[in-house]
Structures are given as structure tokens and as C-alpha cells.
Backbone bond lengths (Angstrom), bond angles and torsions (degrees), N, CA, C in turn:
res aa  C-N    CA-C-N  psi(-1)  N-CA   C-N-CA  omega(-1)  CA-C   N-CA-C  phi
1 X - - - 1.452 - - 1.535 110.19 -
2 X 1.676 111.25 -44.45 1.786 89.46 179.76 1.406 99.86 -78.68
3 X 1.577 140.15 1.16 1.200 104.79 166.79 0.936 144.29 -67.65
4 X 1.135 89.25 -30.67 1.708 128.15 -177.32 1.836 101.85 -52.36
5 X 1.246 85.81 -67.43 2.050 105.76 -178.78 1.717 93.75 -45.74
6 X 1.050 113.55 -73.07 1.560 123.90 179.77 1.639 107.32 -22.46
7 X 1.395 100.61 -79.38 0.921 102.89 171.44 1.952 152.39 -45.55
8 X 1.680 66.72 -14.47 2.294 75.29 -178.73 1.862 94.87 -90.34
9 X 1.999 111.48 -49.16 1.168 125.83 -166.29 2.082 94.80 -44.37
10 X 0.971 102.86 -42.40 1.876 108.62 -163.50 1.714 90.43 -65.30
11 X 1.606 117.09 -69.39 1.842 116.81 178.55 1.453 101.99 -29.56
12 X 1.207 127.32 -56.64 1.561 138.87 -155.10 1.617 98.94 -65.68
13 X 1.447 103.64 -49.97 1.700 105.20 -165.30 1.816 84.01 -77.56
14 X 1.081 131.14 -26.75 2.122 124.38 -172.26 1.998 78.50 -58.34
15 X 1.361 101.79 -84.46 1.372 117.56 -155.49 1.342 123.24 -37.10
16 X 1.543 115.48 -16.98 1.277 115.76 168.44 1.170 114.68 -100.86
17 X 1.335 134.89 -30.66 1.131 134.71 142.91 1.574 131.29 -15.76
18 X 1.220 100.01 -64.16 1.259 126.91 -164.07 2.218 102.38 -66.62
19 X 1.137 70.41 -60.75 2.196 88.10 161.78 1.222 128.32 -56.74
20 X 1.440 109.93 -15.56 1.551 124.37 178.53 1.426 105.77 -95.18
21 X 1.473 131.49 -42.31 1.014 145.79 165.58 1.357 119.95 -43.74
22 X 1.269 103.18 -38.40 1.825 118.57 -162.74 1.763 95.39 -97.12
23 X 1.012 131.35 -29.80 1.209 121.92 -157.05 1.801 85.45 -109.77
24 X 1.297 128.85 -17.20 1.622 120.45 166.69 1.554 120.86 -60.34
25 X 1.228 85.41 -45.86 1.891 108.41 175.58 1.632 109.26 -50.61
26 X 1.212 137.08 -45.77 1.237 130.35 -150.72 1.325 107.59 -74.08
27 X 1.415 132.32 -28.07 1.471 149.08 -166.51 1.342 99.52 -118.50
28 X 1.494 140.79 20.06 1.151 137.65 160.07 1.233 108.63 -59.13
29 X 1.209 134.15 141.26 1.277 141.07 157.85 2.082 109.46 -88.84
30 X 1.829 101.77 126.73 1.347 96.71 178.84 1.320 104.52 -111.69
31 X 1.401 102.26 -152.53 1.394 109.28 -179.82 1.883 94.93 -151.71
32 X 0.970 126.99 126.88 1.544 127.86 157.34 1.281 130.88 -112.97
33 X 1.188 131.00 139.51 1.291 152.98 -164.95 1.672 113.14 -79.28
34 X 1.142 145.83 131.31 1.731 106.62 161.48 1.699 91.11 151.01
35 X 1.406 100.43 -174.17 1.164 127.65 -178.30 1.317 131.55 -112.20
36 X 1.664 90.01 120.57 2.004 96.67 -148.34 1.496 80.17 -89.36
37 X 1.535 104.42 147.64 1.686 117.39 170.64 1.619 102.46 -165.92
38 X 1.450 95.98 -162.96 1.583 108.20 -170.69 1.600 96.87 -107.90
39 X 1.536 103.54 149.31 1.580 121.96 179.74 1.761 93.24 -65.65
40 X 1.160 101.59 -55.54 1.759 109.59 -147.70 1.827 89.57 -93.93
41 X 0.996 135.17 -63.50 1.537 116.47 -161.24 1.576 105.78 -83.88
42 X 1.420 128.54 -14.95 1.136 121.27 161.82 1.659 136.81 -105.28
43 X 0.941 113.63 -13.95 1.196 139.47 -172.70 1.567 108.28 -114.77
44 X 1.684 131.38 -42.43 1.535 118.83 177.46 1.665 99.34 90.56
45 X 1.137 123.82 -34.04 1.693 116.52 174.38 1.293 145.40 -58.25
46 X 1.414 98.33 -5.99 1.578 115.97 176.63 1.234 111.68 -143.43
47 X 1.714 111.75 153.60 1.371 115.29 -167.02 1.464 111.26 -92.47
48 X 1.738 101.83 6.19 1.902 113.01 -163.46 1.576 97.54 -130.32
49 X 1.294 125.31 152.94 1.418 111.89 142.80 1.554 130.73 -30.39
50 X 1.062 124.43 123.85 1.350 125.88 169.86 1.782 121.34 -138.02
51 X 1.557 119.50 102.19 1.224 116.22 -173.22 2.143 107.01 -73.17
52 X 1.742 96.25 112.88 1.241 105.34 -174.51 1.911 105.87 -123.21
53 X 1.600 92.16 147.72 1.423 85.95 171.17 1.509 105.58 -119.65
54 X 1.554 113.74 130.44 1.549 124.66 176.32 1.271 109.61 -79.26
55 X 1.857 135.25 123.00 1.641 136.58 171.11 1.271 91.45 -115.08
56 X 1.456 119.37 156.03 1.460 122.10 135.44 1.580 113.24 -92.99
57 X 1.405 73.15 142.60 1.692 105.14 171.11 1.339 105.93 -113.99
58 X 1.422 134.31 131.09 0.787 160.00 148.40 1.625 95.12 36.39
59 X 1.483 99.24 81.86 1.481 110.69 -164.04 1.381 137.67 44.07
60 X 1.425 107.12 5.74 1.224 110.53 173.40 0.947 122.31 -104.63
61 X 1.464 137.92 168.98 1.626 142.12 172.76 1.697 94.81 -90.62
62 X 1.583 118.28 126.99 1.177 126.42 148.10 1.386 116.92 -120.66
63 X 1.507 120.46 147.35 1.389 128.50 173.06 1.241 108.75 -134.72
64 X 1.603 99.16 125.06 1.018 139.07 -174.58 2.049 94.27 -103.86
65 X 1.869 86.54 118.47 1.772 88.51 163.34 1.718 123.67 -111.24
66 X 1.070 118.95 139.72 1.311 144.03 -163.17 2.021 99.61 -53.45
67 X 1.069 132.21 107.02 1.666 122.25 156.43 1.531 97.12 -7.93
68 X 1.543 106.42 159.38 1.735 126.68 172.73 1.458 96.61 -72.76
69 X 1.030 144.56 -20.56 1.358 143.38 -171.37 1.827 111.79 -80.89
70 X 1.244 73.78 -54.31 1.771 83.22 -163.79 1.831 90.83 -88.02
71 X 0.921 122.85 -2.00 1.330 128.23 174.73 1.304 121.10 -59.74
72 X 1.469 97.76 -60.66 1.706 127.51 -170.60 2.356 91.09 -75.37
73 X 1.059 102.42 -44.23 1.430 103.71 172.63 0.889 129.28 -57.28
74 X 1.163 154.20 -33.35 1.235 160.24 165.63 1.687 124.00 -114.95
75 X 1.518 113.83 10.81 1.294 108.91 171.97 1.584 127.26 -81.13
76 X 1.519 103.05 -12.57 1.757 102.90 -173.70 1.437 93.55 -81.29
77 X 1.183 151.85 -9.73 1.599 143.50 169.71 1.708 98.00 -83.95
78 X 1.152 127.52 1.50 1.556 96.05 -177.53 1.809 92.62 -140.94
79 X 1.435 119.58 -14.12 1.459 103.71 172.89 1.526 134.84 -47.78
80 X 1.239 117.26 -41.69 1.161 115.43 164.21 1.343 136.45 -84.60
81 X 1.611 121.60 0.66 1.241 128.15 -159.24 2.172 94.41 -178.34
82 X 1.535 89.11 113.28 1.420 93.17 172.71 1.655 110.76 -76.25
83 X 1.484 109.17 136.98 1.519 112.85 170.76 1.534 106.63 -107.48
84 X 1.316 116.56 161.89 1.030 145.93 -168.36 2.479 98.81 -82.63
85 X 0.913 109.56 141.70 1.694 80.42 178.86 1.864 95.69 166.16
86 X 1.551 111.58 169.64 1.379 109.93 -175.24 1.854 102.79 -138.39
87 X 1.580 111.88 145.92 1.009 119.45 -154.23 1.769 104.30 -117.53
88 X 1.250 142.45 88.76 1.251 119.61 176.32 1.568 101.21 -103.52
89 X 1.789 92.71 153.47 1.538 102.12 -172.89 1.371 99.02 179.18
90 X 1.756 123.88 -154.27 1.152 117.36 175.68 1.692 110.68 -130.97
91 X 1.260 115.95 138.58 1.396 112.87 -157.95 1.796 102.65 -105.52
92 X 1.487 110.74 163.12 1.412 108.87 -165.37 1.550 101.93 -140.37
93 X 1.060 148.84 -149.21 1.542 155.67 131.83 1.299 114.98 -123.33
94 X 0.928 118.34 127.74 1.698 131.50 153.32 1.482 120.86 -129.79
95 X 1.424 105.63 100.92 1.420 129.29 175.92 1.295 91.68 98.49
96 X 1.442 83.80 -128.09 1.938 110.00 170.83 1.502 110.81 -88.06
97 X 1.422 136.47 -2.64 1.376 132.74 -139.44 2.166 82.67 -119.31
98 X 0.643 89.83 -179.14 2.188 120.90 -175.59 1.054 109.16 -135.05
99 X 1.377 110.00 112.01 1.553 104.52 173.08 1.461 101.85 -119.90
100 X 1.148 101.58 136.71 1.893 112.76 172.96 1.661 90.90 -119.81
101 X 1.883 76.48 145.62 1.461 108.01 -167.77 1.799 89.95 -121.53
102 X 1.800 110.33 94.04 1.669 103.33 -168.37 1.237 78.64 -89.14
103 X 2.061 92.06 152.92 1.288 133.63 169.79 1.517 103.89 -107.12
104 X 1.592 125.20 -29.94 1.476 129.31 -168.27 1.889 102.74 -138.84
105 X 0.913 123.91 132.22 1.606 138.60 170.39 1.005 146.70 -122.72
106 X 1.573 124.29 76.93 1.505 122.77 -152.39 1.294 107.20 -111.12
107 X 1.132 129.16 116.97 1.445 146.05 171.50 1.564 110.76 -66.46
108 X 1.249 154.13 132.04 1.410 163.50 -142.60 1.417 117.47 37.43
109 X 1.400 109.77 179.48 1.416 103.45 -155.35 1.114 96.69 -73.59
């Protein structure tokens, strides 16, 4: 019987844990590394302009796209020519896609 008890009290203390963790994350503010460019004239992934910044992750290419706001703001510096640059802000999911919501925008390394 106290294992039993033991055992649910420990799940209970994981599960809230675990929910505290997840719901801290969403309003994290990050920072990304990478190469700010266009979805559609540099990249081929979109049928519109889209101001995106490419990081690797753990050898991979991820792209992260910019809010419609900050999109339209900072896309005439990178449509024709991707720059090198770092993005902090707070990131979200929609669908399959990343959306960062920048708070800071630095163009070169």
C-alpha cells in the first residue's frame, strides 16, 4: 500500500512538473543564430514573400518565419540578397511552420 501511495504521489509530482515546464517554454524569449532571407525568392518555399531566418539545429537546417508584422519590416533588406544576422524574440508553432515574434534584429554577424 505505501508503494502504491509512493508511487502515484511521485507520477503526480512528474505530471506537474512536467506542465510547468511546458507552459514556461511558450513565452520564453530566444535568441537565433543564422541567415535571414526570403521564403519564396531564396529558399523556393513559398508562393509570397516571406521574411525567414535559417539556424541549424543539431545539424539540421530549421526555418523559422518572421510574424506578418515584423515580416513586411524587415524584408526589403534581405529580399534580394540573404544576410548573415541574429533574431531574439519569442517563438510559437503554427502547423508545421515557426513563427518568431522578434523583439531584437541584427543584421551581420
Amino acid at each position: 500500500m505505501r508503494t502504491l501511495l509512493g508511487s502515484m504521489l511521485l507520477l503526480a509530482a512528474l505530471a506537474l512538473l512536467l506542465t510547468g515546464v511546458e507552459a514556461g517554454d511558450k513565452d520564453k524569449t530566444v535568441k537565433l543564430k543564422g541567415t535571414i532571407t526570403c521564403a519564396k525568392c531564396d529558399l523556393g518555399k513559398e508562393s509570397t514573400c516571406m521574411t525567414v531566418i535559417v539556424t541549424k539545429e543539431k545539424d539540421k537546417e530549421v526555418v523559422y518565419y518572421f510574424d506578418p508584422t515584423s515580416s513586411k519590416k524587415y524584408h526589403s533588406k534581405i529580399c534580394t540578397e540573404a544576410m548573415p544576422g541574429s533574431v531574439e524574440g519569442t517563438v510559437k508553432t503554427d502547423g508545421e511552420k515557426k513563427i518568431v515574434t522578434p523583439t531584437k534584429v541584427n543584421f551581420g554577424k
